[in-house]
C-alpha positions in Angstrom: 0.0 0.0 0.0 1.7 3.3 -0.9 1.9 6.1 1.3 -0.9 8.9 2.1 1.2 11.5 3.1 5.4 12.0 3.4 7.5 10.9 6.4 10.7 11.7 7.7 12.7 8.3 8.0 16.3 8.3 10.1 18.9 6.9 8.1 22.2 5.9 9.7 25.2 6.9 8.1 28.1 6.1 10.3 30.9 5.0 8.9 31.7 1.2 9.0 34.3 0.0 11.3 36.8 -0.8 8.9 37.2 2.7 7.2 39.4 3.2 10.1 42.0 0.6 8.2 41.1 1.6 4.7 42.5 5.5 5.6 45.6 3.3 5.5 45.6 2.4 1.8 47.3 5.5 0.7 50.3 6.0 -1.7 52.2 7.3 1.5 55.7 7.0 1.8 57.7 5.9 4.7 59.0 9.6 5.2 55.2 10.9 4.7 53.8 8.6 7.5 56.6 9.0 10.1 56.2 13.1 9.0 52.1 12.5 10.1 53.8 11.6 14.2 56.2 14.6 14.3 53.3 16.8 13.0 51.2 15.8 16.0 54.2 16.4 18.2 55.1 19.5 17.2 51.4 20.6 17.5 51.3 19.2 20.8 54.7 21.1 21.5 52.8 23.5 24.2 55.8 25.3 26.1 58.7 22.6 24.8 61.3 23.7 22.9 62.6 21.8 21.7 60.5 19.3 20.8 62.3 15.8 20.8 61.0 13.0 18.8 62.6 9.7 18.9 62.0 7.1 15.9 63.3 3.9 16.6 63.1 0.9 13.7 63.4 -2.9 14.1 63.7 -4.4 10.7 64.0 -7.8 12.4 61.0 -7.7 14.3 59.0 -5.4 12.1 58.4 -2.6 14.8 58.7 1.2 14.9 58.6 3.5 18.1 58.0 7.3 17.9 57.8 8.6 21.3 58.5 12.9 21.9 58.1 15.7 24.4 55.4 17.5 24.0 52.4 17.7 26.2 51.0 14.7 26.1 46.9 13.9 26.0 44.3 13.4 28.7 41.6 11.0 28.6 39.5 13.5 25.9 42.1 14.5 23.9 43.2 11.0 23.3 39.7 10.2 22.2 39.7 12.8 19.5 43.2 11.8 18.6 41.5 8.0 17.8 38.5 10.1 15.5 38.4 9.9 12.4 37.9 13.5 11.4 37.6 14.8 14.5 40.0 18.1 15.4 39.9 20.6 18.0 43.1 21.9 16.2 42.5 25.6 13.9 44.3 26.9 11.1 47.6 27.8 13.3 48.5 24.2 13.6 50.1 22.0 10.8 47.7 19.3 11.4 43.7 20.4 10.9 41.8 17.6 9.7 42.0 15.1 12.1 43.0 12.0 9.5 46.8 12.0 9.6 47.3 9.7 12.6 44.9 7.5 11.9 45.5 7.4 8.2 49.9 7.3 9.1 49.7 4.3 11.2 47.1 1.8 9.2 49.2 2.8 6.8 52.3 1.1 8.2 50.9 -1.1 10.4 47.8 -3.3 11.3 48.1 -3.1 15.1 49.9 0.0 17.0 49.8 1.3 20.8 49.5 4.4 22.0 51.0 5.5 25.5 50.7 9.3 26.8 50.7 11.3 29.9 49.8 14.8 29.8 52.1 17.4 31.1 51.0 17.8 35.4 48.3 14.8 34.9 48.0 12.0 36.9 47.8 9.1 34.4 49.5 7.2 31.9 46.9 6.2 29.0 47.4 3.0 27.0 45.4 2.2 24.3 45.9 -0.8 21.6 44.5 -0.9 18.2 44.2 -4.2 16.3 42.1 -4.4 12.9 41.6 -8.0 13.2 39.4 -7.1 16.2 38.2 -3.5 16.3 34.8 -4.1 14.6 32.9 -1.2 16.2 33.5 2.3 16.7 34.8 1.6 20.6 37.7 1.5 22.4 39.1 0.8 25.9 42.0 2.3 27.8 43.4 1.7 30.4 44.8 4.2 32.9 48.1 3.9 35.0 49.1 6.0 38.3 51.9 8.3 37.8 55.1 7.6 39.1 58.2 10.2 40.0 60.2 8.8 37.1 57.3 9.4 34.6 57.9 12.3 31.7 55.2 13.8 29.7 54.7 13.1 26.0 53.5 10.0 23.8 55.1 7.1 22.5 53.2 5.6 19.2 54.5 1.4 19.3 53.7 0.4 15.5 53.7 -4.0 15.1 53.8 -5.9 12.6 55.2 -3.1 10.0 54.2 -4.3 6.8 57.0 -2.2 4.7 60.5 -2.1 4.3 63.0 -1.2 7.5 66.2 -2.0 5.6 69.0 0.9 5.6 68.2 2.3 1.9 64.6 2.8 2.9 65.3 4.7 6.2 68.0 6.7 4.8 66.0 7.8 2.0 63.3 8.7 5.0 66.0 10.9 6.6 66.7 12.7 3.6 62.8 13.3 3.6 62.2 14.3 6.7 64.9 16.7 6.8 63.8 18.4 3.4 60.3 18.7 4.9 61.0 19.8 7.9 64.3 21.8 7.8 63.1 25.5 8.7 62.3 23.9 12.0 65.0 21.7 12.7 67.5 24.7 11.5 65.9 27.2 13.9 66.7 24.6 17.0 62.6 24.5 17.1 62.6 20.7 16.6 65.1 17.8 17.3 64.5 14.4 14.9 66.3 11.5 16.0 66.2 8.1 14.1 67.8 5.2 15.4 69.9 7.6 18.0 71.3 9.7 15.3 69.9 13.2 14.5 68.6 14.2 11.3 71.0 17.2 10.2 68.7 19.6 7.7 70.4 20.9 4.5 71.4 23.8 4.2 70.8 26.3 1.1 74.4 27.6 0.1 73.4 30.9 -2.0 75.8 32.5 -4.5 76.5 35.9 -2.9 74.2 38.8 -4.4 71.8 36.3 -6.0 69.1 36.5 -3.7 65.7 38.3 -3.5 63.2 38.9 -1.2 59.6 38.4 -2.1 56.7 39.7 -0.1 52.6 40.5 -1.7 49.4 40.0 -0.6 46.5 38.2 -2.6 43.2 38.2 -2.1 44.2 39.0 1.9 46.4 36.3 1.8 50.2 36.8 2.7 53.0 35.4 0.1 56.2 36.2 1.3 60.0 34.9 1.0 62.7 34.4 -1.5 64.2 33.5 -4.7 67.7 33.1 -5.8 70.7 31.0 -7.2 72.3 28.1 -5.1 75.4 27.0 -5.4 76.2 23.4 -6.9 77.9 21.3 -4.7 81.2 20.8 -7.0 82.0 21.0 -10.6 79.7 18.3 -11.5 76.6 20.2 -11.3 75.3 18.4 -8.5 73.1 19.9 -5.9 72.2 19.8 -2.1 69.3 21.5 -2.8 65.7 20.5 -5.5 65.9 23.5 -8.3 62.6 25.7 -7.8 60.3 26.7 -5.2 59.6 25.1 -2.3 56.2 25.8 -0.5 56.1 26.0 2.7 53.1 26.1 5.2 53.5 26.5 8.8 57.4 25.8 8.4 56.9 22.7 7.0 57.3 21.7 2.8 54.6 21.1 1.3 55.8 20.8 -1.8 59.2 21.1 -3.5 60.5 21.7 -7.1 57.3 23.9 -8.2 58.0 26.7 -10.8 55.3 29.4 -9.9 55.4 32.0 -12.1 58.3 30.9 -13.8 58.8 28.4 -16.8 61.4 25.7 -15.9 64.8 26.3 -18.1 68.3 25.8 -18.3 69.9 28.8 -17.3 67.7 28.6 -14.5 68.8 25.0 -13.2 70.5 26.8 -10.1 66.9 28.7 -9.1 66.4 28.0 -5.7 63.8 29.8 -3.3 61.1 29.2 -0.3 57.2 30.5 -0.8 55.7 30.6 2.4 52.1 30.1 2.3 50.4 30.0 5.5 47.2 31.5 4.6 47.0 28.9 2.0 44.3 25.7 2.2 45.9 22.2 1.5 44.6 19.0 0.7 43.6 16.8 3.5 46.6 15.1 3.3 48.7 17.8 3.4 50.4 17.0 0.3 49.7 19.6 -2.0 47.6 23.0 -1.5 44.7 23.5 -2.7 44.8 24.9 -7.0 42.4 26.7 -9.1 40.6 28.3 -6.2 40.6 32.5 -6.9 43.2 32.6 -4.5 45.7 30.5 -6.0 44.9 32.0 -9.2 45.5 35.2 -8.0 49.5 34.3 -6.7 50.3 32.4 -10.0 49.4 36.1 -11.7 51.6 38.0 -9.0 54.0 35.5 -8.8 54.5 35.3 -12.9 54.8 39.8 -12.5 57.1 39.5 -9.2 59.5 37.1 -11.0 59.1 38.7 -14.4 60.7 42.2 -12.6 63.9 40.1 -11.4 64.4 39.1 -15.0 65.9 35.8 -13.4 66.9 34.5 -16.4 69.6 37.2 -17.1 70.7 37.6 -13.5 71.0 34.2 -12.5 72.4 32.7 -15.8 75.0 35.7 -16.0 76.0 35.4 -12.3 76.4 31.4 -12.3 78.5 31.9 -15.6 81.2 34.5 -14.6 84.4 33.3 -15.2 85.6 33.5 -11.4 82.5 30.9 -10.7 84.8 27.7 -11.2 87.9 27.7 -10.7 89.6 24.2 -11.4 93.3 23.8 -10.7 96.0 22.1 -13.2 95.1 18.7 -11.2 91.5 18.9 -11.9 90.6 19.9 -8.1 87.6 21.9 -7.9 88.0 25.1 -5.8 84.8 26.7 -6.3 84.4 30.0 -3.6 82.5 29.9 -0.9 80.0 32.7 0.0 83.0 33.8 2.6 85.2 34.7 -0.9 82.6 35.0 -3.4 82.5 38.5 -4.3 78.8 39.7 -5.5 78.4 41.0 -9.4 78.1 44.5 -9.1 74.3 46.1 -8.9 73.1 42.1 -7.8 73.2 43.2 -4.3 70.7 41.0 -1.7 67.4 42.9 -0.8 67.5 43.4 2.2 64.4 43.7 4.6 61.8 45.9 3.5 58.1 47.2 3.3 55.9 44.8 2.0 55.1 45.5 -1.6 53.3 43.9 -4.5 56.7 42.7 -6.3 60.1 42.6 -5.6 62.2 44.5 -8.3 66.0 44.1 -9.0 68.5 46.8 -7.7 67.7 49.8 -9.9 71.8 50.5 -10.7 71.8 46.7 -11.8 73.4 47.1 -15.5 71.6 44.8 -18.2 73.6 41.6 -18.6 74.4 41.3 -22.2 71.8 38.9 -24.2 72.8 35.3 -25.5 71.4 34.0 -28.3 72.0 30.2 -28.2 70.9 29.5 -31.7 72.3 26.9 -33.7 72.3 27.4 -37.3 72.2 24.4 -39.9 74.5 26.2 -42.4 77.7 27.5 -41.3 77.2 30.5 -44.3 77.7 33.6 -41.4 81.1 34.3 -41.7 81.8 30.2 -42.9 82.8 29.6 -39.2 83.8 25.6 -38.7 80.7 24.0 -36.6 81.5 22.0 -33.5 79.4 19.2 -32.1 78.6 19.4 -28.1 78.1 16.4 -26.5 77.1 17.6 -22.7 75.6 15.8 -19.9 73.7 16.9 -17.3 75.7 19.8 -16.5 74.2 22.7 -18.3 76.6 25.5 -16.5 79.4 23.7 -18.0 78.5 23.3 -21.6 77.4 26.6 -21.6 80.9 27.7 -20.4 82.3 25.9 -23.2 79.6 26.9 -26.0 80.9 30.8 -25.0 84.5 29.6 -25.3 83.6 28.2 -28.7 82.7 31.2 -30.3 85.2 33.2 -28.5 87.3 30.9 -30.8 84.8 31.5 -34.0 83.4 28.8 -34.0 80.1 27.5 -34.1 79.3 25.2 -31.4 76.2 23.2 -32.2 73.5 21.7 -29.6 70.7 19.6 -30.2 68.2 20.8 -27.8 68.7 24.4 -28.5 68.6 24.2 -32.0 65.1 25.4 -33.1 65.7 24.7 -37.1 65.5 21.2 -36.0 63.0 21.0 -33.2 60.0 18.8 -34.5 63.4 15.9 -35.8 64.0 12.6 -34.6 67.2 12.8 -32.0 68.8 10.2 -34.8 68.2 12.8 -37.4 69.7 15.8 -36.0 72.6 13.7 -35.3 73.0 12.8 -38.5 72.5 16.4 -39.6 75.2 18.2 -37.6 77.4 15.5 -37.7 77.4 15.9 -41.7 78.5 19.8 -41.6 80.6 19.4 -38.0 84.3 19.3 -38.3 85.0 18.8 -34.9 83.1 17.3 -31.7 83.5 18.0 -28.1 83.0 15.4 -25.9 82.3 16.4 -21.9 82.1 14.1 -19.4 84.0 12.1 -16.1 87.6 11.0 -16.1 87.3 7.3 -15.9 90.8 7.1 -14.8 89.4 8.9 -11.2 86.5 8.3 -8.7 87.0 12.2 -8.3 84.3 15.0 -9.7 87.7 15.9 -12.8 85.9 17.2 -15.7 87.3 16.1 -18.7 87.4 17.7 -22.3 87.9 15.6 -25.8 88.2 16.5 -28.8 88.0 14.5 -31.6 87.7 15.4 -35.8 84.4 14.1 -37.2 82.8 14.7 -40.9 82.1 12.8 -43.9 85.3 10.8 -43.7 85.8 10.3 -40.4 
């Protein structure tokens, strides 16, 4: 018999049990999920400084311990820590969804303790976690008497790990964590142990008078920090550092590598700089903020204007390529300067502190570095200058060092990638090409005769006949 009239009928929507686990099944990685416990200490921090946390692996047994510092929970806050979703944390905390703990340890584990004491409480709390029996949304703790020796702070006991402990794995994780959290660590706000050694954060070495400040608002939303150029580590090109920006939220990476406002190229391979964001939403994983929204759109445009006005491709190409930038000895040694002796191109001065504005601008005496065309031709007919094949690796500063000596010599040196004639051929092609009107070839690469960082230069005659 259908209905006369409507009626209001209570549906029940909780979430089933096991959704708790499933938060698990995330493409997390061990750095991420160990990152989710130092969040929640730090957050926790209260008075502490600094805050300790302690990671301890057993790849035998398949067990991880975080314990830290901070201030510990009570019987509530413990609770909510256990919630899925539920946060009494606000926008000045990393953590503000109320998934990360949850989601970090079903993620590494199917069974984990908790531990905690609050800072002046009475009680320890212990509570275990098991998915093979937690089949309804309900829990039980149990509470232990203080005693003298007891410290504040939690202690997270992870069994069963079900990923990899072994040493390339947790070194990576080190390397991680100290990326993400180096502003912290650096400013003695946070101490990260793992396996009794502390994590040591990298630091960004800067080539003197390459560095700008950058501070705008958006849509009442504060960007502010710095670009510049960082210094490779030796004449191989290598870096301690990930070329781009890294955004920060709440002193903490969010992301690394992102070119905002700024078109990834080689004379920019040494851009370096840190974007914080704090007024900025991120994903609920905290591994990305949150595009498209009017906001974002709104710092992409300033961004593109702010780094547009430093005209970083000029300034940072033209200070990275000076010829006091390398300086390699008759035995191949590289004695690059350090910022101590590194002496800053003239009118490249570092901004200094300032009134926010809505773009930072170079140093008004800064003369106009003179342009570089790296244009290839496929006919040698300007002047009939002899063409000379590059073959580079990954060292762009280099090859670019030797493309200028080149044609200091009047020559033509010839690159693939920079030749636009040829820019919709097949790599095979172009080889064929250039290596049809080249006379000579410059090969750069590694001494094999040395585990060193030597650069080595050959020569060799190439054409038709040869």
């Amino acid at each position: 018999m259908k209905p006369t009239s409507s009626e209001e009928i209570e549906l029940n929507i909780q979430p089933d049990p096991s959704v708790l686990f499933k938060l698990g099944r995330s493409n997390f990685t061990l750095a991420f999920a160990l990152g989710e416990f130092i969040d929640n200490a730090y957050d926790a921090r209260g008075t502490t400084c600094p805050v300790v946390v302690e990671i301890t692996t057993d790849e035998q047994h398949k067990t991880i311990i975080v314990s830290d510092n901070a201030s510990g929970m009570d019987a509530e806050e413990l609770e909510a820590a256990l919630t899925v979703g539920r946060t009494k944390k606000d926008k000045d905390h990393i953590g503000i969804f109320g998934f990360g703990l949850k989601a970090a340890a079903t993620y590494l584990s199917e069974r984990f303790r908790i531990e905690t004491c609050k800072k002046g409480g009475a009680t320890i709390l212990k509570v275990d976690v098991d998915s093979r029996t937690f089949d309804k949304w309900q829990l039980r703790a149990e509470a232990f008497p203080v005693s003298s020796s007891t410290s504040h702070g939690s202690r997270l006991t992870l069994s069963e790990v079900n990923v990899s402990l072994g040493n390339s794995e947790i070194e990576k994780a080190k390397r991680e964590i100290a990326e993400v959290y180096h502003r912290l660590i650096v400013s003695g706000r946070l101490e990260v142990l793992v396996n009794g050694e502390p994590i040591k954060a990298p630091a960004f070495d800067l080539i003197s008078g390459l560095k700008w400040d950058i501070d705008f608002d958006v849509n009442g939303k504060r960007v502010h920090g710095w670009v510049g150029a960082g210094r490779p580590v030796r004449m191989g090109g290598q870096m301690n550092f990930t070329p781009g920006f890294y955004l920060v939220r709440k002193d903490r990476v969010v992301k690394k590598g992102e070119w905002i406002g700024v078109k990834p190229h080689s004379r920019l391979r040494t851009m370096v700089g840190e974007i914080q964001l704090d007024d900025f939403e991120v994903n609920n994983n905290k591994t990305d903020f949150l595009r498209g929204t009017p906001a974002w759109v709104a710092l992409e445009s300033q961004m593109t204007q702010t780094i547009a006005s430093l005209k970083l491709k000029k300034t940072i190409y033209t200070g990275t390529t000076k010829k006091s930038r390398f300086k390699v000895s008759s035995a191949g040694e590289d004695t690059t300067p350090g910022p101590s002796n590194q002496q800053a191109p003239q009118g490249h001065q570092t901004k200094g502190p300032a009134s926010r504005t809505s773009a930072a601008t170079p140093q008004p005496n800064a003369p106009a570095p003179a342009p570089s065309k790296p244009e290839h031709p496929t006919t040698a007919e300007d002047g009939n200058k002899p063409m000379v094949f590059v073959v580079h690796g990954l060292d762009h500063v280099a090859r670019d060092e030797c493309v200028k000596m080149l044609k200091e010599l009047g020559l033509y040196p010839i690159i693939l990638q920079e030749s636009p004639a040829t820019a919709l051929m097949a790599i095979l092609d172009k080889f064929e090409l250039y290596a049809k009107k080249s006379v000579y070839a410059v090969v750069m690469g590694l001494l094999k005769k040395s585990l060193s960082s030597d650069v080595g230069l050959g020569c060799c005659q190439i054409g038709p006949q040869g």
